[in-house]
Each structure stands twice: as structure tokens, then as C-alpha cells.
N, C-alpha and C positions, 0 to 999 in steps of 0.2 A: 804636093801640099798646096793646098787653095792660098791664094795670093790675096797678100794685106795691102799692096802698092796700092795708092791713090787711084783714084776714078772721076776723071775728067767728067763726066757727065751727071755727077753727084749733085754740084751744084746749080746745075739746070734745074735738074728734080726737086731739089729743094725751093728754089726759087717759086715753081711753079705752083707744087703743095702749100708754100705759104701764103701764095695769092688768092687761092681756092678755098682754104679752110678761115681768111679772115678772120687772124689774130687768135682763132683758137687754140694753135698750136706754137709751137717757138723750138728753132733748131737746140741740138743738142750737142756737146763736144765732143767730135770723134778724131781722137789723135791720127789714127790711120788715115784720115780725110777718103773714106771706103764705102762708108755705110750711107744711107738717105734717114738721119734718124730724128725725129721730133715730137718733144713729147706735151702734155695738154701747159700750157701756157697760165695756166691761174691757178691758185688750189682748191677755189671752188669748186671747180670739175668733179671733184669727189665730195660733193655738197649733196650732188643727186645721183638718184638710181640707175637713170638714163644717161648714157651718153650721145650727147650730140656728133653724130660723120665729124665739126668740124671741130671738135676738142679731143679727138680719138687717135691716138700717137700713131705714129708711123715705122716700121723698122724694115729695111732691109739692103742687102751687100749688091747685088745684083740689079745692072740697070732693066726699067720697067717693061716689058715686052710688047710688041704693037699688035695687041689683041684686036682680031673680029673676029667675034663670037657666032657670025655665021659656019663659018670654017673650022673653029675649033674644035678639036678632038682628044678626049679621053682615054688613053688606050687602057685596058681591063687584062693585065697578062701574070703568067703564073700559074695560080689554081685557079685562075677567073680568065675570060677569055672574051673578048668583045671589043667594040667601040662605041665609046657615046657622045654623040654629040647636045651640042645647049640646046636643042630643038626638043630632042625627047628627053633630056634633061626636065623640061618644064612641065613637057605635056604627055610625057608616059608616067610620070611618078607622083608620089605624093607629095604636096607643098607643108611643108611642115616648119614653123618657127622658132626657135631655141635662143634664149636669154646667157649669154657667156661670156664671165671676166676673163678678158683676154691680156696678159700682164705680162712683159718681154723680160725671159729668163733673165738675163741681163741688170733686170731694174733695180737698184741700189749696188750697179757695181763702181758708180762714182763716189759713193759713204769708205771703200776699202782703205785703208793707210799702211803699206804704201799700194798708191793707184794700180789699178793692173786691166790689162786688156785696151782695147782705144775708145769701145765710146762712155761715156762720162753718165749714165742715166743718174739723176738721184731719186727719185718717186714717183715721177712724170709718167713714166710709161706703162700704164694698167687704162683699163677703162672697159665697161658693159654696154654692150649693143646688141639687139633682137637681129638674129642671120636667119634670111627664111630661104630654105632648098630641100633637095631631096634628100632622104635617108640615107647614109651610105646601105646600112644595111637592105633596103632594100632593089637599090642598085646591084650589090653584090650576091643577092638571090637571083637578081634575074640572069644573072654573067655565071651562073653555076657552082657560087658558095657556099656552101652546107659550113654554118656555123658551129655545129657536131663533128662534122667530119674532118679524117686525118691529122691528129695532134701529136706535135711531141711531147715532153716533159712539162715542159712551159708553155705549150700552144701555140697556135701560129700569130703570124702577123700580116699588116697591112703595112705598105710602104708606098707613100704618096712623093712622088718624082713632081716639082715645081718647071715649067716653062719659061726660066728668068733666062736672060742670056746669061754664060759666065763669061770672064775676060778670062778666066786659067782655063784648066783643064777638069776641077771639079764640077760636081751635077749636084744640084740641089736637093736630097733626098732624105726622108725620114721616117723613120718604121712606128708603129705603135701596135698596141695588142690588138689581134682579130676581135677578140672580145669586147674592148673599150670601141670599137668602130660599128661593131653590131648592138652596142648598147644606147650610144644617144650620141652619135657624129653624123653631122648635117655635110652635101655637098651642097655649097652656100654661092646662090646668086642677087641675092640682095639685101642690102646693111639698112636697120634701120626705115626699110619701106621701100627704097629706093635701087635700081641696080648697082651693084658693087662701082665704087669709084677705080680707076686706074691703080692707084698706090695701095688700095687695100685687097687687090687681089683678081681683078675683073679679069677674066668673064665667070671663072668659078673658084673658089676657093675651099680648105678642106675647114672643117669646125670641129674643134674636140673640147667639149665645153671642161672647165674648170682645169686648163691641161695649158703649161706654159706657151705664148704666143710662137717656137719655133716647131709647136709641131703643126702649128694650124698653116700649113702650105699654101702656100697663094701660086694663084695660073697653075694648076693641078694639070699636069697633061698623059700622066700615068697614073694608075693604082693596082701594084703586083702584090699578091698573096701567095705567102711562103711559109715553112716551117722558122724563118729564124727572121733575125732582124737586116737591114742592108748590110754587108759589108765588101772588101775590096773586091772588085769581080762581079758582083753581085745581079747587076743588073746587065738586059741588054744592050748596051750604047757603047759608045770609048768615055773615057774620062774617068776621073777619080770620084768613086762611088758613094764613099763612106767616112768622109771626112764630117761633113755635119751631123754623122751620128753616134760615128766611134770614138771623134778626137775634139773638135768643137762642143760645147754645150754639155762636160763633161762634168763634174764637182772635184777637185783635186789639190790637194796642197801642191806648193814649191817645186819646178824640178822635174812635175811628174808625168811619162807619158803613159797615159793609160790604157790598155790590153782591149781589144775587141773582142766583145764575146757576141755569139749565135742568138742566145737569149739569157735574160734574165728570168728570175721567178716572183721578182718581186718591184713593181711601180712606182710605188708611193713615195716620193722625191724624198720625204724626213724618216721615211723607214729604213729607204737605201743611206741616208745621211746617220744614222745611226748604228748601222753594220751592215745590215742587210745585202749592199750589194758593194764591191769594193771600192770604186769610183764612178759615182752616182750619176744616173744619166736623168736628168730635166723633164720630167715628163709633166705630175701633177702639180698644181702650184701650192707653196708651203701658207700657213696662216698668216695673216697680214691683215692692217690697216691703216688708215690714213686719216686725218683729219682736214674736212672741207672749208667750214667755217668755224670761227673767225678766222682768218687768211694771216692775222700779222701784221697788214697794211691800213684795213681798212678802220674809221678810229673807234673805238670801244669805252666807253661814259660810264667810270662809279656807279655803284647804284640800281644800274638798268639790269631786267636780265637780257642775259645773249646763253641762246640757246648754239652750245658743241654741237657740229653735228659732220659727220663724216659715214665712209665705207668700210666695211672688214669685211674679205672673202677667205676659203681654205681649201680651194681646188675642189676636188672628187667629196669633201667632207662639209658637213657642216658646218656655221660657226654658231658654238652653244653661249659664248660671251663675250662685251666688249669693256673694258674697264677702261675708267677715266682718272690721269691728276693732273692737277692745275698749279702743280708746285714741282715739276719737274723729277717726279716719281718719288717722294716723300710719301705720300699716301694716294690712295687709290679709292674711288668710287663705281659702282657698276652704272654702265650707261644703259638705255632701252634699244633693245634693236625693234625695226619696223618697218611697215613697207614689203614690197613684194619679196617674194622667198620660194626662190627656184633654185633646184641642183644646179651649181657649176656660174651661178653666179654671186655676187658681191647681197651683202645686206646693208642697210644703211641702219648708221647709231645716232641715238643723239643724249644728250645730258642738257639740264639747265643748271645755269651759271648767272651767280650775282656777285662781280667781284667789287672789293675797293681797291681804289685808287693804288697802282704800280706796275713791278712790270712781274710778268708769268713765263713760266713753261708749260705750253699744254702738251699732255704725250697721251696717247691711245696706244692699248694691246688688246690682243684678240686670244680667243683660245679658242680648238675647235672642237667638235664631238668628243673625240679620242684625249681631250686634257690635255693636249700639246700648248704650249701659249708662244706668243710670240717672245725670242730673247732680249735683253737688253741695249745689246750691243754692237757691231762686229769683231771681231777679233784679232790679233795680231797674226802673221802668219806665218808664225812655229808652231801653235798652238793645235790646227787639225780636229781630227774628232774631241779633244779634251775639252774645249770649246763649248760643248755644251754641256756639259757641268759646271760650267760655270758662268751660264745667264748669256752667253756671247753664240754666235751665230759663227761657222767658220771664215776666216779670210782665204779664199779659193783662188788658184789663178787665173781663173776665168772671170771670178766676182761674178757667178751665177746664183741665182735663189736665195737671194743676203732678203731677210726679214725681222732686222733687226728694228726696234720700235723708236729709240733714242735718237738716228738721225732723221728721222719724218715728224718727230715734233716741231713744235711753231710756237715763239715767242710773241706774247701779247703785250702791247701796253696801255695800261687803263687810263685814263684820264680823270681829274676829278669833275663831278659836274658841276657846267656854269648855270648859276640860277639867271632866267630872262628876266627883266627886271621893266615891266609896265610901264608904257608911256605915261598914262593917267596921275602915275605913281612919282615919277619922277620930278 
């Protein structure tokens, strides 16, 4: 079983990232003292479409590995067969760039009551960055994948093995569909223009755009194609295979340890969370939004307008709507979404607002293609699938994929205006 003890070399890492990303970022609470985790430091962050490298959260258990990317190598095994290094990485393939809300399954597992799991995210860690690399797909053509061929029931997979050191005995590893990897997943060597920083994944990392940030693998040093997903055994190496796929980042009431299966037939994080699959594995990210500006802090004048304006992404779907209230969900107005609009990332909303003088709750929900909207709330955690019938979001013991709207609202307070009163006058 992968080890939650403390990691001495956590706070180096942190140290360092915070000195690097200058104030974009700010640590986050992790009970286990385990994780490197930090999420964007202001609320404006999600004011805009882009994100800045240095407002773009950080997550992971594993200290950071001493990449050169000279030497680094890719191994291709299973039904694919090869090695690639960053060399032909850059200059046999095609360069291709993809827009992706990257959003740590995790994020809103500090909203749960009572808390569960160790690190504390409350909304901080989401964020959009342009990743430019090669195709996986067609890496995996040249390594002898026929995206046709040999399927079971549910099709094969891709399982991308990460290069972190571990301190236990488990391998960092994560399968997704051969399918979603041949459709629009990038092997990502530069964030935002620039080569991938250390903490986000250098020299290459995997992209699976609108897909929670643990399957996006950082320091990719394998990619095996098989009929099912990782599990114990699975792979060629010693160590524990299949713990961050079967038991970690799982969706599960109380209590519960949930079953490893081969494959599932069905993806979509809120379809499994609705029966679909019996204890839902994290893949695409649920509906969600947040609101950027006004932040809360900074001061807000009777009278004036101030233009809401915030993010709403919904994984692999679209989002068809963002509503807005300024009374703490009494009533509801639709906002304008606008701004760039690409699959698998975030859209930005915005509403204008003339309020008087006091104080507010502003709350944003999102709804996506399929009519799904974001819920109310979280939920107590007896509750489980009944949960959403009734407006709440499950309380999971993982506190994975919580997209409830109520704890990412932001209280305003208005001010009345002071009229400037003319020197001439006086």
C-alpha cells in the first residue's frame, strides 16, 4: 500500500516553487505533510482565460526527479514496441498545441464536513495553459498501434508509468482509453511557450485535455498498450502497480474498498457517479465554475458598475450555461460566456453588476451540453448516491470531484459612494 508518512524533502520543493512562481502561487494544507501541493494564490486567476506557469497549481506525492532530457527515454511496450527519446520527440513528430483545464481531482476536497483525505484544496487548484508536443497518437502509430485493432468489450488502453522517485514500493501509473489518447492527447514538452518547468512535469509530460490532472502524468518514462486498465502485476517492474488506479482516486462512500476491474465501459466521471460504474474512477472533469472578479478584498463603490466575471469548464463536454446571483442563490441571472472556446478547456463568463450599498453573496453555476448543472452543495456522508437528488454533490472519502457551487462563492461588500468635494467649492 503506497505510503502517506511524511516526506522530508517536501518542503524544499516547496520552498523552491514558491520562490520561482513569485507570489502566484501559495502552499496548500496537507495533513500527511506528503504532497508538494500549491494552489493559484488570488481569485483573480480565474479572471482570465490564460494562465500564467506562475499562477498554475502544482500537485504531487513524489519527490521531483533529476531530469536530462538529453538521456531521457520513453519506453513504448505492450502492443507498442520502441523507444523515444526528446530528440525525435521534437524533430520526428508533429508540433501541435492544445488549450487544457487541468483541475486536481482532489479540488474542493477541503469544502467536505467532516474533512477527509490530507490535502485541504478549496478551488485553487484548476487552471488553463496552451501544452505544445507531439501527438500521442501519432507516436503510437509509429511504435505499431492500429487504433482498430485487437479490442475487447471495452477497448484497450493506454497506461502512462510517471519517473518520480517513490519512497515505498508503489509506481506511479495510470491507464486511460486507447481511444481518448488517439483522440486529442498531446506528449507535452512545453507549458505556455516555454519548456516545461521541473514541477510541472519536464522533460515530457502526458496531456489529456478536459481529463482530471492525475491522469495528465508528469516525467512519462513508459507508455504500455493493453486490452485492460493497470492492475496488481501489471506491469514490467517490482513494486506496487495499481494503487493510483484501482484504490486512490476512486469516488466511494465510508468504509469502502473498492474492486479492481480490467475495464470499464463507461468514462464520464458524472455518468459513473450516477450508476454507471460502481465506484467511479476520475477520469473527465465534472461541471464547474468559479468566479474571478470581484475577489472579496478588493473595495467595490455603490453605484459603479463592476463587471462578474469568472471561469466555467466540463471536461470532455461543453458548457451551454453560466448563471449568476448576487443574493446568495435567491435568484438567478444568466451570464454571457466569451472568449476563446476550445474542447477540454475552461470558458470565461461575465455578468454586469450595479449594486447599492451592503454586503452580497455572489455564487456562479455552470451547466453543460448534456443539462447536468452544477449542485448546491456537498453532502453529508451517509448520504452516497442519494445525494444528488437532492441538489448536493456526494461527500466521498477521497473528497474527489466535489463541484458543488455554494463553497466557491465570494462575499462582496459595497460601499456607499463618497462624493469628492471641490477645492474651488469649498
Amino acid at each position: 500500500m503506497a505510503s502517506e508518512r511524511p516526506r522530508p524533502t517536501r518542503r524544499g520543493e516547496i520552498e523552491e516553487i514558491l520562490e520561482r512562481k513569485a507570489g502566484g502561487v501559495a502552499e496548500t494544507r496537507d495533513e500527511a505533510d506528503k504532497y508538494t501541493v500549491l494552489g493559484a494564490a488570488r481569485r483573480d486567476t480565474f479572471a482570465n482565460w490564460l494562465t500564467p506557469v506562475e499562477e498554475h497549481f502544482v500537485c504531487h506525492r513524489n519527490d521531483i526527479p533529476e531530469a536530462d532530457a538529453d538521456a531521457w527515454r520513453i519506453a513504448l511496450t505492450g502492443d507498442a514496441s520502441g523507444t523515444l527519446s526528446m530528440a525525435s520527440l521534437g524533430e520526428e513528430y508533429p508540433a501541435v498545441a492544445v488549450a487544457h483545464t487541468m483541475e486536481c481531482a482532489g479540488n474542493g476536497r477541503g469544502q467536505h464536513r467532516p474533512e477527509t483525505g490530507s490535502v485541504q484544496w478549496g478551488f485553487e487548484a484548476a487552471a488553463t495553459s496552451l501544452w505544445t508536443g507531439a501527438p500521442v497518437s501519432s507516436v503510437l502509430r509509429a511504435h505499431g498501434v492500429d487504433p482498430d485493432g485487437g479490442a475487447g468489450s471495452d477497448g484497450r488502453w493506454l497506461t502512462a508509468v510517471g519517473g518520480d522517485p517513490s519512497d515505498g514500493d508503489d509506481v506511479f501509473a495510470r491507464s486511460i482509453p486507447l481511444s481518448k489518447a488517439f483522440d486529442d492527447c498531446v506528449l507535452a514538452y512545453e507549458m505556455n511557450g516555454d519548456p516545461l518547468p521541473r514541477e510541472h512535469g519536464f522533460p515530457v509530460r502526458l496531456i489529456v485535455p478536459g481529463w482530471y490532472g492525475v491522469n495528465n502524468v508528469k516525467w512519462v518514462e513508459e507508455l504500455r498498450v493493453t486490452d485492460s486498465m493497470v492492475t496488481e502485476g501489471s506491469l514490467d517492474r517490482p513494486g506496487e502497480h495499481a494503487y493510483w488506479q484501482q484504490v486512490a482516486y476512486r469516488i466511494h462512500p465510508r468504509g469502502v474498498e473498492p474492486e479492481a476491474n480490467d475495464s470499464v465501459s463507461e468514462v464520464d466521471t458524472w455518468e459513473q457517479l450516477e450508476g454507471a460504474v460502481e465506484h467511479p474512477y476520475t477520469f473527465d472533469a465534472n461541471v464547474k465554475s468559479v468566479i474571478g472578479t470581484p475577489d472579496g478584498e478588493s473595495p467595490v463603490s455603490a453605484g459603479e458598475r463592476v463587471e462578474i466575471r469568472g471561469v466555467a469548464w466540463a471536461g470532455d463536454d461543453r458548457v451551454d450555461r453560466v448563471e449568476l446571483s448576487t443574493d446568495g442563490g435567491e435568484t438567478w441571472a444568466d451570464a454571457e460566456l466569451f472568449g476563446p472556446d476550445y474542447a477540454g478547456a475552461w470558458r470565461l463568463f461575465r455578468y454586469d453588476w450595479r449594486p447599492d450599498a451592503g454586503e452580497y453573496e455572489l455564487l456562479s453555476r455552470a451547466t453543460d451540453e448534456r443539462g447536468r448543472r452544477q449542485p448546491a452543495r456537498i453532502s453529508g456522508p451517509d448520504a452516497w448516491r442519494d445525494a444528488l437528488d437532492e441538489d448536493a454533490f456526494p461527500w466521498n472519502e477521497g473528497g474527489y470531484a466535489a463541484n458543488a457551487y455554494e463553497p466557491n462563492g465570494v462575499r462582496v461588500e459595497v460601499a456607499e459612494m463618497t462624493e469628492e468635494i471641490d477645492p474651488e467649492e469649498s
